[in-house]
TIGU-406885 format. One line per field, with one value per residue (C-alpha): x, y, z; residue number from 1; residue in one letter. Coordinates in Angstrom, 2 decimals. Example, Ala and Ser with C-alpha at 12.3 -4.5 7.8 and 13.67 -1.06 7.14 Angstrom:
BEGIN
c1 = 12.30|13.67
c2 = -4.50|-1.06
c3 = 7.80|7.14
k = 1|2
r = A|S
END
This chain:
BEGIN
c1 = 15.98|18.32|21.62|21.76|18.37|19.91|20.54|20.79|24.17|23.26|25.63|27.58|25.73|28.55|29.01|27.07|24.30|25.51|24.16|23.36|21.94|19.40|18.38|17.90|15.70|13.90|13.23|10.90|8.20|8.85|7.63|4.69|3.46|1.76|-0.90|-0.91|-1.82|-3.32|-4.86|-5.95|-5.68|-7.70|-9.26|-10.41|-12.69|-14.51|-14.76|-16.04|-18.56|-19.74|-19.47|-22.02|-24.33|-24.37|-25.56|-28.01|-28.88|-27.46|-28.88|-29.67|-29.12|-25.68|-26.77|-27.80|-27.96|-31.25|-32.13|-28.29|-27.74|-24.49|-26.08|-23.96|-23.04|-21.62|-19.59|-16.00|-15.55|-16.75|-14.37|-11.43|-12.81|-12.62|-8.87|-7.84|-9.19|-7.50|-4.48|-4.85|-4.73|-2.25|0.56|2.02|3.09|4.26|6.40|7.74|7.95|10.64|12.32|13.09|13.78|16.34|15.01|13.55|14.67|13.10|9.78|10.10|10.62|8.13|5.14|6.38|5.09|2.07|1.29|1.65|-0.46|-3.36|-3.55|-3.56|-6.33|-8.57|-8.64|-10.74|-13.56|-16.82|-19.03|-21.28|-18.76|-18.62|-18.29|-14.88|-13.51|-14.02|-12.29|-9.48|-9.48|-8.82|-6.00|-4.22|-4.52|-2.97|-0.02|0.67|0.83|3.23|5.52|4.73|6.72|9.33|10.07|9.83|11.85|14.67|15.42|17.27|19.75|20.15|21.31|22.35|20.30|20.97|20.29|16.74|14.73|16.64|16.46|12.55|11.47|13.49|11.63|8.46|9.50|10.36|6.83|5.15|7.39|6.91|3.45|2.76|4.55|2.51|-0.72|0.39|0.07|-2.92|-4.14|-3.45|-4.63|-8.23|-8.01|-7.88|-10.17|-12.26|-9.74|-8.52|-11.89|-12.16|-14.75|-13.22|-14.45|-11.91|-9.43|-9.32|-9.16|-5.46|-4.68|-4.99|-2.61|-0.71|0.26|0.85|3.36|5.01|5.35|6.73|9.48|10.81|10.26|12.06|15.29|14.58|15.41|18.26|20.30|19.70|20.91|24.17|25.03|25.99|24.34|21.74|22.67|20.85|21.33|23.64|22.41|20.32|16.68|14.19|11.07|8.13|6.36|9.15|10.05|6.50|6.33|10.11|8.54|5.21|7.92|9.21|6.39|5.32|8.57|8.40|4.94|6.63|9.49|6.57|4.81|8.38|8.53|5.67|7.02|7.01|3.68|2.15|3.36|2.09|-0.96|-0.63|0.10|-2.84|-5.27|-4.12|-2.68|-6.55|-7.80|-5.26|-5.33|-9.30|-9.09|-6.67|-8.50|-12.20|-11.57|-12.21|-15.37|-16.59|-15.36|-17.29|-20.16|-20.74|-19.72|-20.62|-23.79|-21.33|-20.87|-17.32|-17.17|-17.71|-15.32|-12.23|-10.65|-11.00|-9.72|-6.88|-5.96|-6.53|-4.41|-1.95|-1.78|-1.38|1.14|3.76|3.03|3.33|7.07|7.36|5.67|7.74|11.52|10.12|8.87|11.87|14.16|11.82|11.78|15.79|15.59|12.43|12.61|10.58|7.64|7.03|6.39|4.47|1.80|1.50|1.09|-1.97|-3.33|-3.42|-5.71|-7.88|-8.49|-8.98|-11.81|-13.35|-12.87|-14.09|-17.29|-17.94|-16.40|-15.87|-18.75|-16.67|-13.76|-11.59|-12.66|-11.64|-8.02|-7.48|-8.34|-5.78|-3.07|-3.53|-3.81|-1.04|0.96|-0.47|0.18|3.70|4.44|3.38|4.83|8.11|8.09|6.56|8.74|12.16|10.63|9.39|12.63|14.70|12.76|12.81|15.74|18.12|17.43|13.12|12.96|10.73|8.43|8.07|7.47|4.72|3.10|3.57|1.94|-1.23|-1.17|-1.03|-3.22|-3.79|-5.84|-7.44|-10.75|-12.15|-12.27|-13.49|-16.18|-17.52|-17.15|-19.66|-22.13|-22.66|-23.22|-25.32|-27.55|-27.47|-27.02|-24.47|-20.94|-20.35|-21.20|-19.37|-16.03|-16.29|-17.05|-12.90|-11.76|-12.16|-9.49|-7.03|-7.48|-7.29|-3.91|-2.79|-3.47|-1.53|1.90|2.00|2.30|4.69|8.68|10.82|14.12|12.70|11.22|14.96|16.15|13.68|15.16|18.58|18.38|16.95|19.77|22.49|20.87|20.94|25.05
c2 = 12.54|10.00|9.33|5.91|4.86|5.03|1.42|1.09|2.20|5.28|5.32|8.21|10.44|10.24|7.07|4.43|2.39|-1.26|-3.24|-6.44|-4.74|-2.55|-5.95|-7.46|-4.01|-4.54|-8.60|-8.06|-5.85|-8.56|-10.92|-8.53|-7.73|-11.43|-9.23|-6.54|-7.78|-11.03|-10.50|-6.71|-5.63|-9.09|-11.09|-9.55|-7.13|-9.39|-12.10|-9.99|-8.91|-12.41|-13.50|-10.67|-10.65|-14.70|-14.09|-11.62|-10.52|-7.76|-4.36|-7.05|-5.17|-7.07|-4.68|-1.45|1.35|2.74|4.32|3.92|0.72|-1.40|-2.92|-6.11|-4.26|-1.47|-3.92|-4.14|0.11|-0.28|-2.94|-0.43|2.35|0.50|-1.06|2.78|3.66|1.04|1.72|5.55|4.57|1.87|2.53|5.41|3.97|0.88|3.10|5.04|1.42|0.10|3.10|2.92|-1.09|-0.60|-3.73|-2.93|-6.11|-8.37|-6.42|-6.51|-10.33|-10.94|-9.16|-11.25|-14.48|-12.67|-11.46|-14.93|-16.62|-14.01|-14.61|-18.39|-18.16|-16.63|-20.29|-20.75|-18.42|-19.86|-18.00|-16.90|-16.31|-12.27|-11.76|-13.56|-12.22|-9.00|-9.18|-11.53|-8.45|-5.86|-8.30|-8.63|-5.03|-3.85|-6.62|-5.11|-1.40|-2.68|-4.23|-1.45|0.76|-0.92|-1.79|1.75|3.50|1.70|3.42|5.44|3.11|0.83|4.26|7.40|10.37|11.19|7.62|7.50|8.14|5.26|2.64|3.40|3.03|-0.33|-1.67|-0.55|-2.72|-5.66|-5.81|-5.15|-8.08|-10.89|-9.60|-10.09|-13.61|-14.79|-13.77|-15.11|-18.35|-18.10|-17.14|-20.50|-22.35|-20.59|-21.34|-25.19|-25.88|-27.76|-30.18|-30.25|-31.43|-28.50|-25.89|-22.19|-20.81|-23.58|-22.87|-19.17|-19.87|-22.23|-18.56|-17.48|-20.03|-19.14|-16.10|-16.61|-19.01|-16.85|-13.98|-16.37|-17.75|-14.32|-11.94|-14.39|-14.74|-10.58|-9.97|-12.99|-11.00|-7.63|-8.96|-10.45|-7.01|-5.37|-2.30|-3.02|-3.24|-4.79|-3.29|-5.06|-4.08|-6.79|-6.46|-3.96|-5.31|-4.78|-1.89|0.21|0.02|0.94|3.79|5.07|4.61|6.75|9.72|9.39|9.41|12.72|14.19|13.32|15.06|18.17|18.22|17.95|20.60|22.99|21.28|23.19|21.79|18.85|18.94|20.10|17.18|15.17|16.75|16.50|12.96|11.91|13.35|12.03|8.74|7.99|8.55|5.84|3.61|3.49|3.16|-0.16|-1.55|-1.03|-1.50|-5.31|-4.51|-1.78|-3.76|-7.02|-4.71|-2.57|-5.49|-8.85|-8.09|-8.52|-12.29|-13.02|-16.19|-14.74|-12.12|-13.57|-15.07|-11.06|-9.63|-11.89|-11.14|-7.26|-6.47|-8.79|-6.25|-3.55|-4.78|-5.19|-1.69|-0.80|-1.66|0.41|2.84|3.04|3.01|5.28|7.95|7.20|8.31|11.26|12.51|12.75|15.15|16.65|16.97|14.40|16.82|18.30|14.88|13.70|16.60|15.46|11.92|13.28|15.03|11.69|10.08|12.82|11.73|8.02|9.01|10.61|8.11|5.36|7.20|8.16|5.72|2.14|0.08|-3.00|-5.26|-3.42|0.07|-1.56|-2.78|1.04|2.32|-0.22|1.50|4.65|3.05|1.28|4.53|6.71|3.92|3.02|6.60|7.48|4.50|5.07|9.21|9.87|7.75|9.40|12.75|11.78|9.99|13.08|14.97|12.86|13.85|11.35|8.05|8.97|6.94|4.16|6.78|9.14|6.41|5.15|8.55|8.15|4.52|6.20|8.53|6.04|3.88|4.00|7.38|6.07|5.69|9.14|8.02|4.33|6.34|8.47|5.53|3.73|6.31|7.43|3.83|3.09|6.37|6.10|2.45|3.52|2.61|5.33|8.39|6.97|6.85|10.72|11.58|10.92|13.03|15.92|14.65|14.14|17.72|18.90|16.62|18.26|21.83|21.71|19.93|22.57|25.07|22.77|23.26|20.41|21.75|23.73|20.37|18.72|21.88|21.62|17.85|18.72|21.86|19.61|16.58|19.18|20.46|16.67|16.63
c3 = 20.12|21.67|19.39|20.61|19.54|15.85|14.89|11.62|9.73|7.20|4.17|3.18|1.45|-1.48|-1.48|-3.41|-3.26|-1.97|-5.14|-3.03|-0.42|-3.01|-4.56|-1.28|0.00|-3.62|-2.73|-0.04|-2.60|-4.75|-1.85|-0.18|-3.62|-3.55|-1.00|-3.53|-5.97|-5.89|-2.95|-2.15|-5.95|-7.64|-5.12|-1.87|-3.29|-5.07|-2.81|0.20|-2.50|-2.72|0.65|1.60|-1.06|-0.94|2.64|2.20|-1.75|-3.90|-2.06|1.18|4.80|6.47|9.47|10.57|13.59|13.50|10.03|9.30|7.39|5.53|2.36|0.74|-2.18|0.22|1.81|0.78|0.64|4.25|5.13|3.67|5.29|8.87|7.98|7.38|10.52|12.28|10.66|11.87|15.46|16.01|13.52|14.50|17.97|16.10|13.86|17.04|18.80|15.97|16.12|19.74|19.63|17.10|14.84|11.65|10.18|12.92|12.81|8.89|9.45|12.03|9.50|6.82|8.87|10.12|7.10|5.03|7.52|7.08|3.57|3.81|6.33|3.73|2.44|5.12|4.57|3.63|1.10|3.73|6.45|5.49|9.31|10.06|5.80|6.97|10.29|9.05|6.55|8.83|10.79|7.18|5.84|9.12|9.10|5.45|6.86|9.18|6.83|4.40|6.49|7.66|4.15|3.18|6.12|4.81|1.43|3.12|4.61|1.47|-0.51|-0.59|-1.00|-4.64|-5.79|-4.11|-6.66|-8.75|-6.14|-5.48|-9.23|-9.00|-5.71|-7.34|-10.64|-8.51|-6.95|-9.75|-11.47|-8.25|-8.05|-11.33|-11.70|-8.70|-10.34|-13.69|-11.85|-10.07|-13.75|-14.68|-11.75|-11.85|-15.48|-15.29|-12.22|-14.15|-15.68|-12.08|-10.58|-8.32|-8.22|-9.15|-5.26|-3.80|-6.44|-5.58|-2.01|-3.18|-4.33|-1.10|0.14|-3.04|-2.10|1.72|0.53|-2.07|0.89|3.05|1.17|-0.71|2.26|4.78|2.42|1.66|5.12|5.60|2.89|4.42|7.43|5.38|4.19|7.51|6.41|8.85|12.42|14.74|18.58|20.51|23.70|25.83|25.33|27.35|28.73|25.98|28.59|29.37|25.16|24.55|26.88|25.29|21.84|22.81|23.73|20.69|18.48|20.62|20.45|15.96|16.02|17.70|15.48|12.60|13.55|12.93|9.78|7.48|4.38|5.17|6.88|3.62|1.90|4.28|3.76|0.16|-0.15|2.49|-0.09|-3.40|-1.44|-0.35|-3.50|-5.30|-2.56|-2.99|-6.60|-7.04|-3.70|-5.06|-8.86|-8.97|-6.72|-9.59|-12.72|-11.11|-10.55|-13.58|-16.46|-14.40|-12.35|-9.21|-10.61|-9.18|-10.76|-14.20|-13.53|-12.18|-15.52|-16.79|-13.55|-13.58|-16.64|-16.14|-13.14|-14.99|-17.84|-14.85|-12.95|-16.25|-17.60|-13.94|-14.24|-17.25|-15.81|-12.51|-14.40|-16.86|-14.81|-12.07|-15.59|-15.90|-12.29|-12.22|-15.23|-14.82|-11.07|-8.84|-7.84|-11.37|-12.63|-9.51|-10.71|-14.15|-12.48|-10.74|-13.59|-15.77|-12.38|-12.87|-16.33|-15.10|-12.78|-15.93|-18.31|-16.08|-14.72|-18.60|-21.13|-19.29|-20.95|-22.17|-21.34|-24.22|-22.23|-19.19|-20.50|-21.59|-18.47|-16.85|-18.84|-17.55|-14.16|-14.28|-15.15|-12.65|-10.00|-10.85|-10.74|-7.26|-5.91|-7.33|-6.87|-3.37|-1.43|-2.26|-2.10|1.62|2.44|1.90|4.14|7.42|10.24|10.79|13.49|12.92|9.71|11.57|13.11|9.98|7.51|9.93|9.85|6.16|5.90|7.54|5.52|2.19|3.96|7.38|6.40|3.19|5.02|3.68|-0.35|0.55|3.20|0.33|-1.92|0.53|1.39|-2.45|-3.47|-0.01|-1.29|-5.24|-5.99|-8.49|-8.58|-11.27|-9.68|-6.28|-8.67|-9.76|-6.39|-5.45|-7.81|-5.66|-3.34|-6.15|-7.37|-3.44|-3.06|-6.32|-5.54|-2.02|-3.50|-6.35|-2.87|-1.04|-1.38|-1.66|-1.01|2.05|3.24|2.97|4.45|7.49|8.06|7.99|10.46|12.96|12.08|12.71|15.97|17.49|16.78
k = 1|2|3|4|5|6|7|8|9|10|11|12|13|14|15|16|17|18|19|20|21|22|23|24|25|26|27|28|29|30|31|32|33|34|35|36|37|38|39|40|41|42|43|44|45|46|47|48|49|50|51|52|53|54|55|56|57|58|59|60|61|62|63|64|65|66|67|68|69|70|71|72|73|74|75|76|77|78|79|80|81|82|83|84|85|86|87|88|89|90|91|92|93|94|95|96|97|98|99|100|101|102|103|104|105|106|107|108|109|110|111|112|113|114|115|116|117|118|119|120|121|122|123|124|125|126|127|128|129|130|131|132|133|134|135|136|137|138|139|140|141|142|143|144|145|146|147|148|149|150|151|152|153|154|155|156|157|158|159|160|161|162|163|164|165|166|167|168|169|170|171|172|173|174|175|176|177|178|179|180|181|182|183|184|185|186|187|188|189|190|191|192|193|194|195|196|197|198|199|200|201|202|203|204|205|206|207|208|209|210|211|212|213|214|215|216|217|218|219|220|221|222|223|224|225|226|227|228|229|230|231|232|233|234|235|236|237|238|239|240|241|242|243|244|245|246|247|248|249|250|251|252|253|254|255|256|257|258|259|260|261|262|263|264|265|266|267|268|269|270|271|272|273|274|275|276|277|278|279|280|281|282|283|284|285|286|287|288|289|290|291|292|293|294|295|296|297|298|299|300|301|302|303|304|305|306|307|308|309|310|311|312|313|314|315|316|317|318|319|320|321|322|323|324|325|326|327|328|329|330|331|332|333|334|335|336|337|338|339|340|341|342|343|344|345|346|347|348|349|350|351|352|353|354|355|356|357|358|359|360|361|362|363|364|365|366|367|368|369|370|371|372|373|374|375|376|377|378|379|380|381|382|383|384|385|386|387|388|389|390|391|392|393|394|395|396|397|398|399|400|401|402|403|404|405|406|407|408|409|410|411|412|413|414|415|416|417|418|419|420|421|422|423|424|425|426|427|428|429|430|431|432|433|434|435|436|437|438|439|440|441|442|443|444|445|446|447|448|449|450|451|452|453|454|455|456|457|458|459|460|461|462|463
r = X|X|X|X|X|X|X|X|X|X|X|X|X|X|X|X|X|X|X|X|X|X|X|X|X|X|X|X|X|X|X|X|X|X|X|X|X|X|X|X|X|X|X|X|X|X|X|X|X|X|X|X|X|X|X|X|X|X|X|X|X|X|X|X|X|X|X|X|X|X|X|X|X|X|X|X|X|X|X|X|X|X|X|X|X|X|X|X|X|X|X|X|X|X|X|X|X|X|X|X|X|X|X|X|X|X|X|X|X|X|X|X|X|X|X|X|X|X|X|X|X|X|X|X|X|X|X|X|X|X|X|X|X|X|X|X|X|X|X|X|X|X|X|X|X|X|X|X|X|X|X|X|X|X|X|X|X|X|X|X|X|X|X|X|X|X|X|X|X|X|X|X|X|X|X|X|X|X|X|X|X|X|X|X|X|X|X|X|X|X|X|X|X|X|X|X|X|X|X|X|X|X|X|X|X|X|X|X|X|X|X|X|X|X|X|X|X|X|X|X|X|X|X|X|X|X|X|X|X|X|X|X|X|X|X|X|X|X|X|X|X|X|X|X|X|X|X|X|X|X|X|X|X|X|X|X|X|X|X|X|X|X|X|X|X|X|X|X|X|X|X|X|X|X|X|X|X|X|X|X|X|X|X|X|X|X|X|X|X|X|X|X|X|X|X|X|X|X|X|X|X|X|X|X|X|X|X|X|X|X|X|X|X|X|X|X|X|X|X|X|X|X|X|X|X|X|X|X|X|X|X|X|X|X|X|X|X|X|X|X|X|X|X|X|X|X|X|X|X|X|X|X|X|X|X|X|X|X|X|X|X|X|X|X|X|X|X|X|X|X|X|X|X|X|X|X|X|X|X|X|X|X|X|X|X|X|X|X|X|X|X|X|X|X|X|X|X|X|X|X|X|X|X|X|X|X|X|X|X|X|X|X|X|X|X|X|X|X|X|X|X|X|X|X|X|X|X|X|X|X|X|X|X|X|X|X|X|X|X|X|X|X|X|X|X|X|X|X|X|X|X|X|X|X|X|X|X|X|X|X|X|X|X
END
C-alpha cells in the first residue's frame, strides 16, 4: 500500500470529533435519504409493480427463456436482484478507483448530481414503459451504492475512533429526519392532486422530481462544507490520465483482497453482515411491493396515501431507534446489541408472514421495522470502520457497500423464484429468514477486538 495515496487527513485518535465537520458528514444522509426513502423505500416498488402489470396483467409473462419465465408480479424482486448483481461487479474497482485518485469528496459530489438526475428522470416513465423503469432502475440503484460508500468511508475521517459509534447513530438520525421531511411533503402533494387538477400517477412522478431536487441541493452544500473544514484534503498533485488511475486502482483493490484474506475476523464479519445485510436490504426495498400486494390487490393508486403515511411512521421511530440503540451499543458493547437487533428481524419475518392482515397490523410491524433498521444502520458501520487499515477506507467500504447491497441479490432472488412458483408473497417473506439466522449465527463466532487488532497489525507494518 502506497503512503502517498492517503489523501484525506485522519484525526487523532484522542482528539475530538470536529462538530462542523460531523454535521456536515451527517448532511449528505440527510440529502441521499430523499432516494431512500421516497424513492427505493415508498415509490419504486410499487410503481415498477404497476408499470409491469399495466403492460401485461397481474401473473402476465414480461418475458421468458425457454420454460424459465419473469411474471409482472415477479418484477420489482427481479429488478433488485439484477441492481445487486451489478453492484457486485463494478463497485469494488470504483471503491479501489477513489482510493487511488485521492477524491472522495469530488466522487461524493459527482454521485450527488448523477444521482438527483436519475430520480428526476423517473418523471418520465410511462405506465407501460417497465422496460426503460427498470433500466433507469438499475442506473440509479448503482449511483446510490456509489455515494453510499463514499459517504460511509468517511466516518472515519470526520471522528475519532471512540466517538464512531456516536457520530453513526447521528448520520443515521439525520437521514431518517431529511428523509422523512421530504416524504412528509410528498404526503401532502399526493394528498391534494385532486384539488390540484392533476391525476395522482403525474403527481407521484413530481415526487420523483421531488426528491432529485431535495438530493441536489443538500448533498451539493454537504460536500461544500466538508470541503470548508480542511479535514478533507484533496491531492494536490496534477491529475493522472483516467487509464493509468484505473489500472493503479485495480492493484489496489487486489492488493485489499490479499490483505483480507489475512484478516479472518474481519472476513467473518464481512461474511456476517452480507447475510443479514441482504435480508434487510430486501425487506425495506420489497415491503411497499408486499403491503400493495397482500392489502390492495397490487392497486398502487389505492395504496400510496397508506404507504406514505407508513414509511413516514418508520423513518421517525427510525431516529429513535438509531440514538437509542447508538446509547445502548456504547454500554452494552456494539456487537451484543447488533444480535439482539437481529433477533427482533427474525420476529418481523414471523409476524408479517403470520399476523399482517390489516393496516393497524401493518403500522405495528413498521415499529419493529423501524427499530431493527435504525439499529443496523447506526451499529454496523462503526463496527466495520474500526476494522479497516489505514489509507483503504475507499476500497473496504466499497467491499462493504456490496456487501449491504451490491450482494443483496440472493434474498430479492429467493424472494422472486418463491413468488414466480407459489403466487404467494407470504411464504416468499419467511423464506429470508434463514439468511438472518445464518448472518446471526456467524457474528456471534466473529471477534471484534481481533478484527481491530488484524487492521492495526497491518497499519503498523506500512510505517
Amino acid at each position: 500500500m502506497n503512503a502517498d495515496l492517503i489523501a484525506e487527513t485522519v484525526p487523532d485518535r484522542g482528539a475530538k470529533p470536529d462538530r462542523k465537520a460531523v454535521n456536515a458528514w451527517a448532511l449528505f444522509s440527510w440529502a441521499d435519504h430523499a432516494y431512500f426513502t421516497t424513492m427505493s423505500a415508498a415509490l419504486l416498488g410499487p410503481w415498477l409493480l404497476a408499470l409491469a402489470t399495466n403492460a401485461v396483467g397481474d401473473r402476465g409473462v414480461l418475458f421468458g427463456i425457454g420454460p424459465v419465465v419473469l411474471r409482472a408480479d415477479a418484477f420489482p424482486s427481479f429488478m433488485i436482484a439484477m441492481a445487486a448483481l451489478a453492484q457486485l461487479f463494478l463497485l469494488p474497482p470504483i471503491g479501489a478507483l477513489v482510493d487511488g485518485s485521492g477524491t472522495r469528496l469530488s466522487w461524493l459530489g459527482g454521485s450527488c448530481i448523477a444521482g438527483s438526475v436519475s430520480c428526476a428522470l423517473f418523471a418520465t416513465t410511462g405506465y407501460h414503459a417497465w422496460a426503460y423503469a427498470g433500466l433507469l432502475f438499475l442506473v440509479l440503484t448503482f449511483i446510490a451504492g456509489v455515494a453510499d460508500f463514499v459517504v460511509n468511508s468517511l466516518l472515519g475521517v470526520v471522528a475519532p475512533k471512540a466517538d464512531h459509534v456516536r457520530v453513526s447513530a447521528w448520520g443515521s438520525a439525520a437521514g431518517y429526519l431529511g428523509g422523512g421531511l421530504l416524504l412528509a411533503v410528498n404526503l401532502v402533494m399526493v394528498q391534494s392532486h385532486a384539488s390540484l387538477g392533476v391525476g395522482q400517477g403525474t403527481m407521484v412522478r413530481w415526487c420523483f422530481l421531488s426528491a432529485g431536487i431535495w438530493w441536489a441541493v443538500f448533498g451539493l452544500i454537504s460536500t461544500s462544507r466538508l470541503r470548508s473544514t480542511g479535514i478533507v484534503a484533496q491531492r494536490s498533485d496534477a491529475p493522472e490520465r483516467i487509464s493509468r488511475r484505473l489500472r493503479g486502482a485495480m492493484a489496489e483493490l487486489r492488493s485489499a483482497l490479499r490483505l483480507l484474506n489475512t484478516m479472518p475476523q474481519t472476513r467473518r464479519y464481512l461474511i456476517s453482515f452480507l447475510l443479514f445485510s441482504d435480508a434487510v436490504s430486501a425487506v425495506i426495498a420489497l415491503a411497499s411491493t408486499y403491503i400493495t400486494h397482500q392489502l390492495f390487490d397490487n392497486n398502487t393508486t389505492n395504496a400510496s396515501t397508506f404507504l406514505f403515511k407508513l414509511i413516514l411512521m418508520i423513518q421517525f421511530v427510525a431516529i429513535c431507534g438509531a440514538l437509542a440503540i447508538g446509547r445502548m451499543a456504547v454500554r452494552l458493547g456494539a456487537k451484543r446489541v447488533l444480535l439482539g437487533v437481529l433477533v427482533l428481524w427474525c420476529g418481523v419475518l414471523v409476524y408479517g408472514y403470520g399476523f399482517m392482515n390489516d393496516q393497524a397490523e401493518a403500522m405495528i410491524l413498521g415499529v419493529a421495522v423501524a427499530v431493527g433498521l435504525g439499529g443496523v444502520s447506526s451499529l454496523s458501520r462503526p463496527l466495520f470502520t474500526g476494522m479497516i487499515p489505514d489509507g483503504l477506507e475507499g476500497t473496504f467500504f466499497s467491499l462493504y457497500e456490496i456487501c449491504n447491497q451490491g450482494t443483496s441479490w440472493l434474498a430479492p432472488l429467493i424472494f422472486t423464484i418463491v413468488v414466480d412458483v407459489t403466487g404467494s408473497f407470504r411464504q416468499a417473506l419467511l423464506s429470508l429468514i434463514i439468511l438472518f439466522v445464518a448472518g446471526l449465527a456467524v457474528l456471534v463466532r466473529t471477534d471484534i477486538g481481533a478484527a481491530e487488532g488484524e487492521a492495526a497489525a497491518i497499519g503498523a507494518g506500512d510505517e
